[in-house]
C-alpha positions as a Python dict, from the first residue, in 0.01 Angstrom:
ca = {
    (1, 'X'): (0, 0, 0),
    (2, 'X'): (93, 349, -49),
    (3, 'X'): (35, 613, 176),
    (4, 'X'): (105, 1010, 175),
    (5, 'X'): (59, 1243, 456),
    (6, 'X'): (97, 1614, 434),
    (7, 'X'): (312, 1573, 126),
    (8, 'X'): (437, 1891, 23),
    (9, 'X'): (677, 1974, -206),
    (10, 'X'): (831, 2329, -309),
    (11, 'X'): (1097, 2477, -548),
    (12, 'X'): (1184, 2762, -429),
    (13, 'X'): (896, 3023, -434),
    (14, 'X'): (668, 2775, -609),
    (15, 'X'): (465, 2530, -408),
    (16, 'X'): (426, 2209, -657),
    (17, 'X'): (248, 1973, -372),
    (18, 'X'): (85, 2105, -70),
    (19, 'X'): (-34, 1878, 213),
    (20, 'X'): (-123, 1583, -12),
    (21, 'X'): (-283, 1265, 165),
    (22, 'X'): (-428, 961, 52),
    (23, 'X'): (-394, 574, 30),
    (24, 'X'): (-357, 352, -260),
    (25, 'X'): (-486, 15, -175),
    (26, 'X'): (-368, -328, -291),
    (27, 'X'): (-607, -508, -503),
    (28, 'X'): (-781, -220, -720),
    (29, 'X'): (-710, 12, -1023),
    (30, 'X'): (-639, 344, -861),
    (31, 'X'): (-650, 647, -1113),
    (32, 'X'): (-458, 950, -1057),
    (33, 'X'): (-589, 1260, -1288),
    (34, 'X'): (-545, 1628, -1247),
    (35, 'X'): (-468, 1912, -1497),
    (36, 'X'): (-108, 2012, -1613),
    (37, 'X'): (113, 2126, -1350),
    (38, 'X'): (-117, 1960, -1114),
    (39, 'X'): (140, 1823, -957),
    (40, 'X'): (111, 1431, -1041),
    (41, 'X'): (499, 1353, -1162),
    (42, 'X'): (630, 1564, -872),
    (43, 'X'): (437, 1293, -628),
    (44, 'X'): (536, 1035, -820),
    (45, 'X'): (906, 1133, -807),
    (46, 'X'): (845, 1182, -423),
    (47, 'X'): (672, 854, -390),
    (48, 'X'): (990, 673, -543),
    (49, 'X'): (1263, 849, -371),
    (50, 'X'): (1328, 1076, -672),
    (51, 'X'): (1225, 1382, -512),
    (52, 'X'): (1264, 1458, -121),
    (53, 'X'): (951, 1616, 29),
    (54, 'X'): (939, 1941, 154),
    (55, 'X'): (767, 1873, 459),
    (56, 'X'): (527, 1530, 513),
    (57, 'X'): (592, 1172, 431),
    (58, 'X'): (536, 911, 208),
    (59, 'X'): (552, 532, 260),
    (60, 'X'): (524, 216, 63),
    (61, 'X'): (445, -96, 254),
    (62, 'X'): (512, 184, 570),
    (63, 'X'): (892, 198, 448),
    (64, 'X'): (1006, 485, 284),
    (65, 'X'): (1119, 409, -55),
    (66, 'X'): (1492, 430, 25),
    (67, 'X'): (1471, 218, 290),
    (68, 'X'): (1320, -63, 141),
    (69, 'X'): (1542, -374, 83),
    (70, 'X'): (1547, -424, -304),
    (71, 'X'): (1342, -200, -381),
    (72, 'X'): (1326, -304, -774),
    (73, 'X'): (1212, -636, -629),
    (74, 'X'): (875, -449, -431),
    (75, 'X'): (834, -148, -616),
    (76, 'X'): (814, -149, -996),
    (77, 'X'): (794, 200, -1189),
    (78, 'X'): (720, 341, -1551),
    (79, 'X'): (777, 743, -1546),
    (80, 'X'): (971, 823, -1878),
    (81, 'X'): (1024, 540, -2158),
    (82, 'X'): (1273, 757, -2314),
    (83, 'X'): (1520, 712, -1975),
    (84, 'X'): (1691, 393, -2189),
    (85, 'X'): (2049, 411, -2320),
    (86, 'X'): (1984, 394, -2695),
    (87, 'X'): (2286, 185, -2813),
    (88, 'X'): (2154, -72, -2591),
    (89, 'X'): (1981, -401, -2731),
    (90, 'X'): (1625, -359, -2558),
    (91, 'X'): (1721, -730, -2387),
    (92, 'X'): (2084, -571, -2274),
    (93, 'X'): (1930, -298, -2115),
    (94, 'X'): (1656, -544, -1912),
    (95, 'X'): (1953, -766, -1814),
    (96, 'X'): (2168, -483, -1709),
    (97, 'X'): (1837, -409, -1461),
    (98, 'X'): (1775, -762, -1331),
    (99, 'X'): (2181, -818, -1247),
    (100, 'X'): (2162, -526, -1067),
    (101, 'X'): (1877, -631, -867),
    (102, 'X'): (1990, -994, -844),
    (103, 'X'): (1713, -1091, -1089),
    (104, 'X'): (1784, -1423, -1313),
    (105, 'X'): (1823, -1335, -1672),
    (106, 'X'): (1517, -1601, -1761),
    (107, 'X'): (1290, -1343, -1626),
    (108, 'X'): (1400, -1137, -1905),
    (109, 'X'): (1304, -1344, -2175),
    (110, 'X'): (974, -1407, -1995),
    (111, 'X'): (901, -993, -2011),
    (112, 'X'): (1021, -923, -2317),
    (113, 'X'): (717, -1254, -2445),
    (114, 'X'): (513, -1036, -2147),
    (115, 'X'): (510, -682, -2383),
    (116, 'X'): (569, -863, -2698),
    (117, 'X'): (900, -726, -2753),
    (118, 'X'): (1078, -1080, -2826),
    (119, 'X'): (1115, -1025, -3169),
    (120, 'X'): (1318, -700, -3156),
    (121, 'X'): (1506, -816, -2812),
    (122, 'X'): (1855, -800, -3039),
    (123, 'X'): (1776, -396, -3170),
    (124, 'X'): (1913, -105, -3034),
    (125, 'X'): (1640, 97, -2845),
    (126, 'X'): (1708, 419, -2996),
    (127, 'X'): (1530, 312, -3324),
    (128, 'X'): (1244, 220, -3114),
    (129, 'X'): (898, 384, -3187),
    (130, 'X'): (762, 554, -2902),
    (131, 'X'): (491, 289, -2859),
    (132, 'X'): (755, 1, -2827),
    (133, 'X'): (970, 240, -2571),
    (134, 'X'): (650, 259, -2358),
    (135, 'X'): (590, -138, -2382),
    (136, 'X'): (1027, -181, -2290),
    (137, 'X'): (935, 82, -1957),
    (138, 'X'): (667, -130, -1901),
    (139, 'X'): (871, -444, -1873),
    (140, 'X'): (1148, -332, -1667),
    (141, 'X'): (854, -195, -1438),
    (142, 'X'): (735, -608, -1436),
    (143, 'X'): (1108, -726, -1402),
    (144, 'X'): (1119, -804, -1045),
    (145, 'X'): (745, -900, -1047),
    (146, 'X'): (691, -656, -782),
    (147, 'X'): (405, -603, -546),
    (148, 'X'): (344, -212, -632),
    (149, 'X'): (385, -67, -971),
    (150, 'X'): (311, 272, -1077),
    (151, 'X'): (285, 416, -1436),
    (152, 'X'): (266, 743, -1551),
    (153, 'X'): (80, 787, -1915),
    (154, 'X'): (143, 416, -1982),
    (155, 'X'): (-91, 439, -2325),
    (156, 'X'): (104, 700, -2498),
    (157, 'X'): (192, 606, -2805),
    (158, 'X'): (-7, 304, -2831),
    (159, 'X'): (-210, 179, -3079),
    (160, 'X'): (-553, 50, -3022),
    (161, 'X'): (-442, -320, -2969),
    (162, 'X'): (-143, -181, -2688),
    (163, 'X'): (-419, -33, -2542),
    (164, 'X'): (-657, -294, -2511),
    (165, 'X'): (-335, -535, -2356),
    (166, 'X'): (-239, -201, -2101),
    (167, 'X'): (-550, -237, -2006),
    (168, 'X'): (-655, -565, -1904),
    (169, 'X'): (-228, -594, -1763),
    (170, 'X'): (-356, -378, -1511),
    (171, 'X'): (-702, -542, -1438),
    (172, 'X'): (-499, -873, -1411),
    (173, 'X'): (-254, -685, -1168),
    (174, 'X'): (-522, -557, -927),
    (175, 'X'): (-665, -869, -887),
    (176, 'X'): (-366, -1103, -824),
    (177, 'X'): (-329, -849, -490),
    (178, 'X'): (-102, -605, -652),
    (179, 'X'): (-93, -229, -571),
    (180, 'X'): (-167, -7, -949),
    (181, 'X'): (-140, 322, -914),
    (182, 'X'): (-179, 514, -1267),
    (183, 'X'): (-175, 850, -1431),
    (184, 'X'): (-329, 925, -1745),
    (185, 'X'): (-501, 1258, -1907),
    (186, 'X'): (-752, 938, -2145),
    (187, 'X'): (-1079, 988, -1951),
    (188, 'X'): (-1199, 714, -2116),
    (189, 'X'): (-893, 491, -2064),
    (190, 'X'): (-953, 556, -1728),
    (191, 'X'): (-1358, 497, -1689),
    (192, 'X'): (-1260, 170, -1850),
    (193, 'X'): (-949, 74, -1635),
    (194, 'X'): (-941, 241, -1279),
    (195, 'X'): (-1208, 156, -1022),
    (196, 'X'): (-1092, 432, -758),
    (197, 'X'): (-999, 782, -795),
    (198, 'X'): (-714, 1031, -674),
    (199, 'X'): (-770, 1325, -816),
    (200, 'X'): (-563, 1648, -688),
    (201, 'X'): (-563, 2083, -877),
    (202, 'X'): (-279, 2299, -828),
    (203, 'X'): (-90, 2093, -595),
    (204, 'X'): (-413, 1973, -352),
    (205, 'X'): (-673, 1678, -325),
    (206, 'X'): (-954, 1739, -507),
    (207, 'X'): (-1114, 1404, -474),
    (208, 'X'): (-1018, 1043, -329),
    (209, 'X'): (-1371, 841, -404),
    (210, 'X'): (-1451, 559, -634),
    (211, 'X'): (-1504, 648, -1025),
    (212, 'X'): (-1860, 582, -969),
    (213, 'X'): (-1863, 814, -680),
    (214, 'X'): (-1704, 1059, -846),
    (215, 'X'): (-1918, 1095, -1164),
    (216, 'X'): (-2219, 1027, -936),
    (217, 'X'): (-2088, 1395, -683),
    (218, 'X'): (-1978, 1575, -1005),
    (219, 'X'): (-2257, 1558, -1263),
    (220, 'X'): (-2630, 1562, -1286),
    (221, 'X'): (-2812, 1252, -1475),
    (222, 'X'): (-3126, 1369, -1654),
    (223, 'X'): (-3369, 1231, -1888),
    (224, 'X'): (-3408, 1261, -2310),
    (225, 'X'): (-3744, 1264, -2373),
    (226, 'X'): (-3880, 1337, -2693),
    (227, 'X'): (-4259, 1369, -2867),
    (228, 'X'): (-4346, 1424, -3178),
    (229, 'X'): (-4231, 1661, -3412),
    (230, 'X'): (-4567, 1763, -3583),
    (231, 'X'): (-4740, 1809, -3267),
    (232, 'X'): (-4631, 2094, -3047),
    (233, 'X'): (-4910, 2088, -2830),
    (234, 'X'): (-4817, 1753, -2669),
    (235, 'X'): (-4499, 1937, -2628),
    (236, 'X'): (-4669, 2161, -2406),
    (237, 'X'): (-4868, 1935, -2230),
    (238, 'X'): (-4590, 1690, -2097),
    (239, 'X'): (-4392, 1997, -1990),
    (240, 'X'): (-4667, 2139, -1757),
    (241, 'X'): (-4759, 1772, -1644),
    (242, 'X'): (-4392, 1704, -1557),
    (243, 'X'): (-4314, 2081, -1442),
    (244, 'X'): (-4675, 2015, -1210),
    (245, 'X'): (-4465, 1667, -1055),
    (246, 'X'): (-4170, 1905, -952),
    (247, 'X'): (-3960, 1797, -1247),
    (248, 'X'): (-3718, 2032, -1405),
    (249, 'X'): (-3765, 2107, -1810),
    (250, 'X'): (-3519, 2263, -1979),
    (251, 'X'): (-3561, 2236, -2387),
    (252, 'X'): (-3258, 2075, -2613),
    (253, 'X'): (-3156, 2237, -2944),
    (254, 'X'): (-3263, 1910, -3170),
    (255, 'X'): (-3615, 1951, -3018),
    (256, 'X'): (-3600, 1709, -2741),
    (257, 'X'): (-3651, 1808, -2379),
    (258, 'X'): (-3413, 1755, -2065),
    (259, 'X'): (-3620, 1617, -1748),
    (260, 'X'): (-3448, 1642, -1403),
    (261, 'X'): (-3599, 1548, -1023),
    (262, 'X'): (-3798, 1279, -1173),
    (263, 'X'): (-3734, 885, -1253),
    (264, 'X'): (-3785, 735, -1595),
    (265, 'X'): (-4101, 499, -1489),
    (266, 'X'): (-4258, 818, -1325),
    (267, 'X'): (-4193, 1008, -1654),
    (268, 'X'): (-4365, 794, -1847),
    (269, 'X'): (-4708, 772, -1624),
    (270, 'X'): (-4678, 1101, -1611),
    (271, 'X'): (-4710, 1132, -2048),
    (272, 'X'): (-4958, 819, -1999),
    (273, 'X'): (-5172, 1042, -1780),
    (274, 'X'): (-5162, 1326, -1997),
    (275, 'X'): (-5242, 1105, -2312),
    (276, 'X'): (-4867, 1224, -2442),
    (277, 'X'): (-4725, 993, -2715),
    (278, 'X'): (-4331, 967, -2667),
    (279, 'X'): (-4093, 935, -2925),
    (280, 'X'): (-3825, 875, -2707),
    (281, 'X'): (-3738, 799, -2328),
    (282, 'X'): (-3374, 749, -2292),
    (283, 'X'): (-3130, 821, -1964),
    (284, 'X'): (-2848, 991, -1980),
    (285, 'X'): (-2541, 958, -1731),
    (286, 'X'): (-2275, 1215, -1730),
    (287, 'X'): (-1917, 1057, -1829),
    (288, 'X'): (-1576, 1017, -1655),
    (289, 'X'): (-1479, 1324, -1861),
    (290, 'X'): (-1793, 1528, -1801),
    (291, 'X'): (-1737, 1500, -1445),
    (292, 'X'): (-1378, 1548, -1429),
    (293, 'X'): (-1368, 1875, -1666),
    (294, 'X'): (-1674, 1995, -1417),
    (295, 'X'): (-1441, 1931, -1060),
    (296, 'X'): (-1130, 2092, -1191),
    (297, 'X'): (-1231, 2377, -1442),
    (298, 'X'): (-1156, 2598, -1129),
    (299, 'X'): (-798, 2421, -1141),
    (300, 'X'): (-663, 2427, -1457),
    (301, 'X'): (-330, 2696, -1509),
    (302, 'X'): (-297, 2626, -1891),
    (303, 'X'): (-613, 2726, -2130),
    (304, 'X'): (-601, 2765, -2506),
    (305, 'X'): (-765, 3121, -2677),
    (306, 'X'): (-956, 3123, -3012),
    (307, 'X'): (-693, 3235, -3277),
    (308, 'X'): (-790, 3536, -3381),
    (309, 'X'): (-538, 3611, -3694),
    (310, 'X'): (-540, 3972, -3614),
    (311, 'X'): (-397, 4159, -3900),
    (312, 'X'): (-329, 3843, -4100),
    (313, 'X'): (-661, 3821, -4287),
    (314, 'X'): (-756, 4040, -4629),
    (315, 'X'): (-1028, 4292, -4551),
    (316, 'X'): (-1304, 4261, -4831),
    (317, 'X'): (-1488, 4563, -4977),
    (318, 'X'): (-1778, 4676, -4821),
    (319, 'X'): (-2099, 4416, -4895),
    (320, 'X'): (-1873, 4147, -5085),
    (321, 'X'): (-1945, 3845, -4858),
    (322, 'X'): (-1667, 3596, -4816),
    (323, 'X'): (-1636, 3256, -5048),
    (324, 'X'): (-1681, 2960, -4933),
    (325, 'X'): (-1410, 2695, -4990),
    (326, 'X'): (-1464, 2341, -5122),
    (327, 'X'): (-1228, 2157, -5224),
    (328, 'X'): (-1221, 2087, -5637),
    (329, 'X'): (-1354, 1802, -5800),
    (330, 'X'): (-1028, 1520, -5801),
    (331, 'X'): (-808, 1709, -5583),
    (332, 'X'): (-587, 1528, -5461),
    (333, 'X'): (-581, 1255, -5665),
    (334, 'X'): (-282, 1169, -5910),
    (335, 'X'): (-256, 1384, -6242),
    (336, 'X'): (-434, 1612, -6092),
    (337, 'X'): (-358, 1983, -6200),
    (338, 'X'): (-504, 2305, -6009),
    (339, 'X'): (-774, 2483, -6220),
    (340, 'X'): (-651, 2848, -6416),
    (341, 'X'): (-790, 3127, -6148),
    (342, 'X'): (-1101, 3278, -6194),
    (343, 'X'): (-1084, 3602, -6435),
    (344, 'X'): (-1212, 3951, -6341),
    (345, 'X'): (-1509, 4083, -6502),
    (346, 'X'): (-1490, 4129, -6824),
    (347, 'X'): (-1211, 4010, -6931),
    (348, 'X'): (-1199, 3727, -7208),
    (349, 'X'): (-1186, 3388, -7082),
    (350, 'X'): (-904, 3202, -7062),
    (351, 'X'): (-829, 2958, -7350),
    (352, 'X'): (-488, 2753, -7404),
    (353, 'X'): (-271, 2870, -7710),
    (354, 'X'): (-330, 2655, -8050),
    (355, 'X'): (-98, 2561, -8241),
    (356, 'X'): (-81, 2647, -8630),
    (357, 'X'): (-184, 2379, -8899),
    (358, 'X'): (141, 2283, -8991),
    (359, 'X'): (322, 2536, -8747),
    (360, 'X'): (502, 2412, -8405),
    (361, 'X'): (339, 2293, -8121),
    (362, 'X'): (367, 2567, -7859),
    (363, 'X'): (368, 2258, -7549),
    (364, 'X'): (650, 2076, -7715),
    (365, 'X'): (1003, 2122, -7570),
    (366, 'X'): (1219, 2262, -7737),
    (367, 'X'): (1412, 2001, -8010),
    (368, 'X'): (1752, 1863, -7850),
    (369, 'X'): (2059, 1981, -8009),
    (370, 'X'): (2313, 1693, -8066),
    (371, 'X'): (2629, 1773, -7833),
    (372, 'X'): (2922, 1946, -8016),
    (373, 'X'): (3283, 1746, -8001),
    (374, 'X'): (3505, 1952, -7914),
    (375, 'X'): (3771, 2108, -8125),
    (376, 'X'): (4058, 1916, -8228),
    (377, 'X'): (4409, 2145, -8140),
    (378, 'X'): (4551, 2283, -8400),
    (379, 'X'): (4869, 2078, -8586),
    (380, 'X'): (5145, 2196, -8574),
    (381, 'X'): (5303, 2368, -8940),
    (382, 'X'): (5532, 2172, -9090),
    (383, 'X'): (5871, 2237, -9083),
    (384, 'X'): (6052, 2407, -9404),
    (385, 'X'): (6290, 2159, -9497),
    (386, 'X'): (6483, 2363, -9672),
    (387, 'X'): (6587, 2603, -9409),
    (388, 'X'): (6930, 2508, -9288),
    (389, 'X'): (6916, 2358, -8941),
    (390, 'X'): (7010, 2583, -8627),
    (391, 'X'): (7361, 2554, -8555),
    (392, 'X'): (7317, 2560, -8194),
}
């Protein structure tokens, strides 16, 4: 088990962790979410001896990390997949780990079959993809088949079918006993994956509850419920029958209306009563997502504007009213040439030079002139054979 208390952790005049306390219990998924800068790697670092703690304590198994004996044997962690030594062989680098740890070098191959990495256990790591770096952190995190593990963004880079296998690795961890303690920004990953919650803004616990819990605290479920279309009045009369039961009504944009206070059976007497046909009865629970951005949308440091491309765009005359674009018909596609632009008014359309009967073609390159040899020197003039030779 791991266990914070006051945690708090500063650099110099900023405060990245302040008094930060919760458990994470053996035998369950537990999810750790907050925004960026939240202050979820600096706890991690902390929680591994990385990082000493301003003030407060954190224990694993009630040792502190440093103090444990072996600690790659009990404590198994996956923070940055790039921290690998790239002109090692991925299986060099996991056997460099397990000697170090007194680890036999069988475990090794069994990992490597564990992430599905067997096949490239003789390449250098540095040509890895970032997908197959993530699945080589993720086996020297299983190397000493430890009894806590803790993985920071352990999707990234994966496809759909790493996902899928991160996914179910960690539901088969929890429930052999194991302590999982995992960070992720994937809302969904997480809805799927975790069962319990740590969620912490700006340094502080925001929420330590189950997922179901949390989405149950942080959202409110309501009711679709739809009549139909070519009848307004019915409209009207479910809405004063359900506003009459102390239900809530609030209208939808695609027609349909949102009911809140009131059950789905008691909905539908109520339309029964009222001789209301329904189109559509359907409940709606917020998500993992909904719930989260609701809780920390008062936490967030880092929020994107709407690009305004001030002074960048081409004023148009007064009353001209911008084009829309579509693309052209083949565009990208091969052989595909852009079309001649549009002409001003007025002026005679554009049509492609002819060529003469008989004349050149004005498209054909121009003819190839053979190569000239180059000139021969010059011979030499014959001597005058009747000049008498030089005496010298």
């Amino acid at each position: 088990m791991i266990e914070a208390v006051g945690l708090t952790k500063r650099y110099g005049a900023k405060t990245a962790v302040y008094n930060l306390s919760f458990q994470v219990r053996p035998g369950t998924v537990t999810g750790f979410l907050g925004p960026n800068g939240s202050g979820k790697s600096t706890t991690m670092r902390m929680i591994l001896g990385l990082d000493q703690p301003t003030t407060g304590q954190v224990t694993i198994g009630g040792y502190p990390y440093r103090k444990l004996s072996n600690a790659p044997r009990q404590v198994g962690a996956l923070l940055d997949a790039k921290a690998v030594h790239g002109g090692r062989h991925a299986r060099n680098h996991l056997l460099c780990l397990a000697q170090l740890s007194g680890i036999p070098a069988r475990r090794v191959d069994e990992v490597l079959g564990v992430v599905g990495l067997q096949d490239v256990a003789k390449k250098r790591s540095k040509g890895f993809s970032l997908g197959m770096g993530q699945r080589l952190g993720i086996a020297a995190a299983l190397l000493g088949d430890p009894q806590v593990l803790l993985f920071d963004e352990p999707v990234n880079g994966l496809d759909p079918e790493g996902i899928l296998w991160v996914r179910n690795l960690m539901k088969q961890l929890a429930s052999e006993g194991r302590t999982v303690f995992v960070s992720s920004h994937l809302m969904s990953e997480m809805a799927l994956t975790a069962e319990h919650l740590i969620v912490i803004g700006r340094g502080q616990l925001l929420a330590d509850m189950s997922v179901r819990d949390f989405i149950s605290h942080n959202s409110a479920d309501f009711a679709r419920v739809r009549t139909p279309a070519t009848e307004p009045q019915q409209r009207e009369k479910l809405t004063a029958a359900l506003t009459e039961a102390g239900g809530q009504v609030l209208p939808e944009q695609d027609g349909a209306l949102r009911v809140m206070g009131l059950p789905l059976p008691r909905i539908s007497d109520l339309a029964h009563g009222a001789d209301v046909r329904l189109w559509e009865l359907s409940p709606h629970q917020a998500s993992l997502e909904e719930a989260y951005m609701r809780m920390t949308q008062g936490a967030v440091d880092y929020r994107s504007t709407a690009d305004q491309r001030a002074g960048l765009q081409q004023q148009l005359p007064p009353g001209v009213m911008p084009q829309q674009q579509f693309p052209a018909p083949g565009q990208g596609q091969p052989d595909w040439y852009a079309p001649p632009p549009p002409q001003p008014q007025g002026a005679q359309p554009y049509a492609p030079p002819q060529p003469a009967p008989g004349g050149p073609n004005p498209y054909a390159a121009p003819p190839q002139q053979p190569p000239t040899a180059p000139a021969a020197p010059a011979a030499p003039a014959p001597a005058d054979l009747n000049k008498p030779e030089d005496p010298r």
